[in-house]
Backbone as JSON, one array per atom type, in Angstrom:
{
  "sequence": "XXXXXXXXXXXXXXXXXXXXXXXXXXXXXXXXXXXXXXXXXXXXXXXXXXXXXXXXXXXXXXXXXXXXXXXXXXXXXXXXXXXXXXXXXXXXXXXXXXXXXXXXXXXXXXXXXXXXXXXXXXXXXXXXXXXXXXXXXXXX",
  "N": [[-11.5, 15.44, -14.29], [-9.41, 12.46, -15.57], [-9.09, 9.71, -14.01], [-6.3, 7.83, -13.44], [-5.36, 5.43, -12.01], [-6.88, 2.78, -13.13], [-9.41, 0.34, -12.72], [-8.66, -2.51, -13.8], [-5.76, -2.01, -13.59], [-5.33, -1.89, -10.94], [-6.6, -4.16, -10.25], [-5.51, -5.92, -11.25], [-2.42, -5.65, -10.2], [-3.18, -6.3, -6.91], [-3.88, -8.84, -7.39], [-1.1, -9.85, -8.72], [0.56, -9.53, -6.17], [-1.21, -11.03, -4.29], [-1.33, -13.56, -5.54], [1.86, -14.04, -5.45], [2.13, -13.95, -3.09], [0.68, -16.49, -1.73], [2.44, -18.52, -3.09], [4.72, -18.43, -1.48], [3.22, -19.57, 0.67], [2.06, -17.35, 2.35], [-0.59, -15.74, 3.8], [-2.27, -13.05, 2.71], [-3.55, -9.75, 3.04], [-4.56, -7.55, 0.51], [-5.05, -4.25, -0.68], [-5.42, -1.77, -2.3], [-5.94, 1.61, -3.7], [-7.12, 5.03, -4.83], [-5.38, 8.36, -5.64], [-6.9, 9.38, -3.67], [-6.75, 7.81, -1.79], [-8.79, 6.32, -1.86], [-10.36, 3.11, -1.32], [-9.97, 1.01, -4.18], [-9.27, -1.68, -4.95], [-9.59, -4.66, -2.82], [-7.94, -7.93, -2.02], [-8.92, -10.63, -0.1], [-6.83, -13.25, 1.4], [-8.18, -16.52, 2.12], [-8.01, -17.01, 5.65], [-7.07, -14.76, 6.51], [-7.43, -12.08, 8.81], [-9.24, -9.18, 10.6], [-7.25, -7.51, 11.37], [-5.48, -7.7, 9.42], [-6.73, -6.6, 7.26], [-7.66, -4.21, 8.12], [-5.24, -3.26, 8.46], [-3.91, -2.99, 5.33], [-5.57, -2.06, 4.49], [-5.26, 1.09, 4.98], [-2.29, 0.97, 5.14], [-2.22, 1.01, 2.25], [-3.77, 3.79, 2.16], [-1.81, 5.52, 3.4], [0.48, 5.36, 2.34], [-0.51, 6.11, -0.68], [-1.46, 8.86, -0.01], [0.98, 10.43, 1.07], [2.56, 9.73, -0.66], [5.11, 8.38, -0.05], [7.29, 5.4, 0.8], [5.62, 3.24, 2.87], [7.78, 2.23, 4.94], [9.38, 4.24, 4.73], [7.93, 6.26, 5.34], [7.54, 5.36, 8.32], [10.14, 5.63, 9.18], [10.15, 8.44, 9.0], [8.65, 9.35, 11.05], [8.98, 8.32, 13.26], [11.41, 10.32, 13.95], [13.09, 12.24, 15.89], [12.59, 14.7, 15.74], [9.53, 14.92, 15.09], [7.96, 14.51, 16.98], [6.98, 16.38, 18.38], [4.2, 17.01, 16.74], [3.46, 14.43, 15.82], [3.02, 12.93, 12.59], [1.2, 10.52, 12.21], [-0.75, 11.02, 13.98], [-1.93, 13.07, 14.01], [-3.43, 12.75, 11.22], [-5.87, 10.36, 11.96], [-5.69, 7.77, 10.18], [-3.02, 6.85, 8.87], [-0.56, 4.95, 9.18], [2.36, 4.13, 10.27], [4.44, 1.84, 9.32], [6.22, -0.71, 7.68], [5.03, -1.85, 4.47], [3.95, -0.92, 2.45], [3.19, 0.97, -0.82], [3.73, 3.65, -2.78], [1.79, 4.2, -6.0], [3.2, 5.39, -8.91], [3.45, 7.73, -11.74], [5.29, 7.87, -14.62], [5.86, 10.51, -14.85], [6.24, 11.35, -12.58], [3.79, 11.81, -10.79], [2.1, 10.98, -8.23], [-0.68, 8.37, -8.04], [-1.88, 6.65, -6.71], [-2.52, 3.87, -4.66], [-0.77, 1.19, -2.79], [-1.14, -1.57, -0.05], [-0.1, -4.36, 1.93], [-1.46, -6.7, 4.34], [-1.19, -8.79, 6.74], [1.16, -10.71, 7.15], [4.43, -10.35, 7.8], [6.32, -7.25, 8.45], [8.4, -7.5, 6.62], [7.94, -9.36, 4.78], [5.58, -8.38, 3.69], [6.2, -5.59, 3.04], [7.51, -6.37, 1.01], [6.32, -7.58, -0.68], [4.38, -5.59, -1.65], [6.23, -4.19, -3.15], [6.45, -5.93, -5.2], [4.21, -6.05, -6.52], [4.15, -3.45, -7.1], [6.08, -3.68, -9.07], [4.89, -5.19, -10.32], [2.75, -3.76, -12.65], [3.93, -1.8, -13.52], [4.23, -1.55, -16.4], [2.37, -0.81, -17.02], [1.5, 1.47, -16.12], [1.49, 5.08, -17.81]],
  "CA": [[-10.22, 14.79, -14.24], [-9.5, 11.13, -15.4], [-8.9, 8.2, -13.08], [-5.62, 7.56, -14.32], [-5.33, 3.71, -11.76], [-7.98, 2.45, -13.51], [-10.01, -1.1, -11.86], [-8.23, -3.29, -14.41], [-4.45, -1.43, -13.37], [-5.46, -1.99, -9.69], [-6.81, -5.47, -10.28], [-3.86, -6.92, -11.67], [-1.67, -5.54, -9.0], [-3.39, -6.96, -6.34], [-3.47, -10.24, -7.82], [-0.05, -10.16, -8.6], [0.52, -9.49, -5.18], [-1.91, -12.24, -3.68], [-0.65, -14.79, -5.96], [3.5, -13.78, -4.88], [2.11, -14.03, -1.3], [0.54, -18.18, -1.58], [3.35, -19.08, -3.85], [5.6, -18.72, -0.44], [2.79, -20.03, 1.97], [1.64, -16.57, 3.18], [-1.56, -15.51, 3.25], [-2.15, -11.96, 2.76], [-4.88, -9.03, 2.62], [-3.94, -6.23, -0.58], [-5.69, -3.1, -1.03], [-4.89, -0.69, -3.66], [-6.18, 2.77, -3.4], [-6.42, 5.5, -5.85], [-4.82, 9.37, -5.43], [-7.4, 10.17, -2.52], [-6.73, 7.52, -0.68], [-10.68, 5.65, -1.61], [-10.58, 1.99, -1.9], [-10.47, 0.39, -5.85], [-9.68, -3.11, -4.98], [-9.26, -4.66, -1.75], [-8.6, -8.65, -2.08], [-7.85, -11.25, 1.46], [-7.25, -14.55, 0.99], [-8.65, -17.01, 3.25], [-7.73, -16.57, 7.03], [-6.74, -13.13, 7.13], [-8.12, -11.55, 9.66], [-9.74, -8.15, 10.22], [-6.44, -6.95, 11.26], [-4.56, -7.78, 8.44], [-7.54, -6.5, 5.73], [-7.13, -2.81, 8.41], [-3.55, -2.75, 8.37], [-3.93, -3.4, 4.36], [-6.21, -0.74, 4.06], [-4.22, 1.55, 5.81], [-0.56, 1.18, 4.36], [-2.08, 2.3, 1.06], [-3.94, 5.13, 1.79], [-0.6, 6.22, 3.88], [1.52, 5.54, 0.11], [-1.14, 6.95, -1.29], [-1.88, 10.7, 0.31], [2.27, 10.42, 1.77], [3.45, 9.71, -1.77], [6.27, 7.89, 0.07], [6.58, 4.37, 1.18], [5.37, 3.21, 4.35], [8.56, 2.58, 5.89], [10.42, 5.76, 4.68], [7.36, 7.31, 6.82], [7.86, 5.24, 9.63], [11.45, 6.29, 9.42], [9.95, 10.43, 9.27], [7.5, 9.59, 12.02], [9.9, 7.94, 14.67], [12.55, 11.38, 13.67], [12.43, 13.04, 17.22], [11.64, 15.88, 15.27], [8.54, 14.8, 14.76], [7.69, 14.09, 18.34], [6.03, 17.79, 18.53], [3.4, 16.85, 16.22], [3.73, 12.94, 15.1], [1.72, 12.71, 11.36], [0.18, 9.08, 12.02], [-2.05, 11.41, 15.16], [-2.64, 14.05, 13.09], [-4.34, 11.95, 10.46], [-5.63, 8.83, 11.88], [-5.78, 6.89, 8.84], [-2.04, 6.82, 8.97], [0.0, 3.87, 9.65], [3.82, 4.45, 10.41], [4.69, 0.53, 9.3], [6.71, -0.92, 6.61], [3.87, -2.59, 3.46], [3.17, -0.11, 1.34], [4.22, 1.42, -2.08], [2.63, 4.7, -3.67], [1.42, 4.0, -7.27], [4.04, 6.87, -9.4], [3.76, 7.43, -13.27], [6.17, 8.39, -15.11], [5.74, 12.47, -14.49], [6.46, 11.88, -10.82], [2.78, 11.75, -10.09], [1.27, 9.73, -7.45], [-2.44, 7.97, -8.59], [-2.06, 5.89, -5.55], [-1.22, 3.08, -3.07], [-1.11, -0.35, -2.15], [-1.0, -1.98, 0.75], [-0.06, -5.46, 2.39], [-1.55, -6.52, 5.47], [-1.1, -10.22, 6.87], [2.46, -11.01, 7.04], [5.45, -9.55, 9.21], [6.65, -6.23, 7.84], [9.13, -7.18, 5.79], [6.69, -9.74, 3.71], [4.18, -7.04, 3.46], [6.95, -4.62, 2.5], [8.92, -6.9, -0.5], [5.2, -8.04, -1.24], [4.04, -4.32, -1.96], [7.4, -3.89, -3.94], [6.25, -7.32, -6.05], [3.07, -5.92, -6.78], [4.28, -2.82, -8.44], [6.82, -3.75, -10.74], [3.79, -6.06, -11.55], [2.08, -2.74, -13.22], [4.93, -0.58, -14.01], [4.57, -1.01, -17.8], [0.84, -0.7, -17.7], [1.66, 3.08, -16.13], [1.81, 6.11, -18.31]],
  "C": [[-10.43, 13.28, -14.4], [-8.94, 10.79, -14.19], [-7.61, 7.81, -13.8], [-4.97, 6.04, -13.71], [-6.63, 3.53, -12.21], [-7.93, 1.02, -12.78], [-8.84, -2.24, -12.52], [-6.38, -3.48, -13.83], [-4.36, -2.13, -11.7], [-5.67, -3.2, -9.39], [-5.29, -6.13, -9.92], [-2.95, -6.62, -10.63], [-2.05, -6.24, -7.81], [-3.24, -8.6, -6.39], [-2.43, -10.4, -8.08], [0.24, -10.35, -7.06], [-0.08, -11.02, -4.27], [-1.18, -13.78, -4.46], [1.09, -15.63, -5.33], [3.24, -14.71, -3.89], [1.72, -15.98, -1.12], [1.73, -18.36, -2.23], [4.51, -19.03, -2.29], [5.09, -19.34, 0.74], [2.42, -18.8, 2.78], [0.22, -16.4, 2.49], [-1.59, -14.0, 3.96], [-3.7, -11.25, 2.66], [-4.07, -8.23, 1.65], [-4.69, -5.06, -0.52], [-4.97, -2.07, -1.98], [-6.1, 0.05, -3.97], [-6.28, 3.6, -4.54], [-5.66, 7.3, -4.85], [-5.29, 9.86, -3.88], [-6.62, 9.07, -1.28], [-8.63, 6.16, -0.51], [-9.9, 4.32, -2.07], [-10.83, 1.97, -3.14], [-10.35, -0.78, -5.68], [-9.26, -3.54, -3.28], [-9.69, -6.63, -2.31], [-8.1, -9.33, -0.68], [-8.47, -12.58, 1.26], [-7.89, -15.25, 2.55], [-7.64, -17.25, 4.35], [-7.16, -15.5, 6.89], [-7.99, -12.66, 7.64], [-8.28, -10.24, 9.85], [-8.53, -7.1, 10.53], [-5.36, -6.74, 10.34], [-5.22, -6.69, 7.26], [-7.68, -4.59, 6.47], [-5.94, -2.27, 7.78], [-2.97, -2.22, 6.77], [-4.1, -1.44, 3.89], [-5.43, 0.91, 4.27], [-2.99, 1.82, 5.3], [-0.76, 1.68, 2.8], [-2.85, 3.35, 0.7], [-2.66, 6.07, 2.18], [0.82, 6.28, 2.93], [0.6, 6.3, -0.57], [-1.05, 8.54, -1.24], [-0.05, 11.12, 0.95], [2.77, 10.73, 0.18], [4.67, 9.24, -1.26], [5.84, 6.35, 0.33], [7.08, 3.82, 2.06], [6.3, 2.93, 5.31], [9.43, 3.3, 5.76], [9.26, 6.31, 5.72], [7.53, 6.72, 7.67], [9.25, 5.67, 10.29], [11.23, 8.02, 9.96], [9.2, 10.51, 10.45], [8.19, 9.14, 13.29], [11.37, 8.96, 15.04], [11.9, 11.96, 14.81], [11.94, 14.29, 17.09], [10.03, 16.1, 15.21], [7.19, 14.7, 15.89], [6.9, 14.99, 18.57], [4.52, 17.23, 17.93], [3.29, 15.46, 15.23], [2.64, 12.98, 13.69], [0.9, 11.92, 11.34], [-1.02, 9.79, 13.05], [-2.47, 12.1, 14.62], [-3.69, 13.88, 11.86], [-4.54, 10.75, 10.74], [-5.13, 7.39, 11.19], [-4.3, 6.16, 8.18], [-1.33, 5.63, 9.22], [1.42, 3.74, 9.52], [4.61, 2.88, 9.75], [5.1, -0.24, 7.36], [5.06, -1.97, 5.81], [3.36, -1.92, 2.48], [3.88, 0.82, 0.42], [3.3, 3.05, -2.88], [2.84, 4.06, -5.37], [2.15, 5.43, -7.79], [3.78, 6.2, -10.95], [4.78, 8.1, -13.56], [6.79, 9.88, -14.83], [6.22, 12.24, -13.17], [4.93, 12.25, -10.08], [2.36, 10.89, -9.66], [-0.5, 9.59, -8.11], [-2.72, 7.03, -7.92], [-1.37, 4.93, -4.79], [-1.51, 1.9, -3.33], [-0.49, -0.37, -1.07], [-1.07, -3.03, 1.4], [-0.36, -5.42, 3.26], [-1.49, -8.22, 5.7], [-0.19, -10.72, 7.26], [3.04, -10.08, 8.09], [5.47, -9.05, 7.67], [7.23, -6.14, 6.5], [8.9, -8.05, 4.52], [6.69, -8.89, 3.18], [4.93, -6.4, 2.55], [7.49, -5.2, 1.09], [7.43, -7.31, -1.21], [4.62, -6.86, -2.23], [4.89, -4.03, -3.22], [7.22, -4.85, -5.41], [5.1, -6.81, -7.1], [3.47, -4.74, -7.64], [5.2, -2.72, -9.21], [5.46, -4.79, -11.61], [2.95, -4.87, -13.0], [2.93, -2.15, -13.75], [4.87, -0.2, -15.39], [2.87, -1.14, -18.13], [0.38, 1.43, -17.23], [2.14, 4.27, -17.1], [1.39, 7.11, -18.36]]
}
């Protein structure tokens, strides 16, 4: 099976992303993931801290392997339904918290994630959102 986020696809997103994020005075961590969920780029500008470059990591394997984004699951994960068996305990790796976008092509297939970490939520979250219309016409 190809790799269908390739390094170059994943690059550029991030850097869009990182660039967005100084251009307002934030400083951010990115990560962008592919289908599994494995690291392809991960960049953090200076002072982010190891919680930001987690949290990063994190919001896009949970767009990634979710195929939703990260605060539609925090929305499915705080549903008292869910209370029986919460998904963020069931898979650590999880992170219930608005920042993250699944990577979708055209077909309706996920090929992965990104994820903001650094910023309050709703940064992170419009940051994530920044990052993939940055790619959108490099997906097919």
């Amino acid at each position: 099976m190809r790799e269908p986020l390739t390094y170059a696809i994943a690059y550029g997103a991030a850097e869009a992303a990182l660039e967005a994020a100084r251009a307002e005075g934030a400083r951010i961590c990115v990560v962008v993931v592919n289908r599994g969920g494995i690291t392809k780029v991960l960049l953090g500008d200076d002072g982010v801290g190891p919680i930001g470059v987690e949290t990063a990591r994190r919001k896009a394997y949970t767009a990634a392997v979710t195929g939703m984004a990260t605060s539609a699951f925090a929305a499915l994960a705080a549903d008292p339904a869910m209370a029986v068996a919460p998904p963020h305990l069931v898979d650590g790796h999880l992170l219930p918290v608005p920042g993250g976008q699944p990577v979708v092509v055209d077909e309706g297939e996920v090929i992965g994630g990104i994820g903001i970490g650094g910023a309050d939520g709703a940064t992170d979250d419009r940051l994530a959102a920044e990052a993939l219309k940055s790619i959108t016409g490099l997906l097919t």
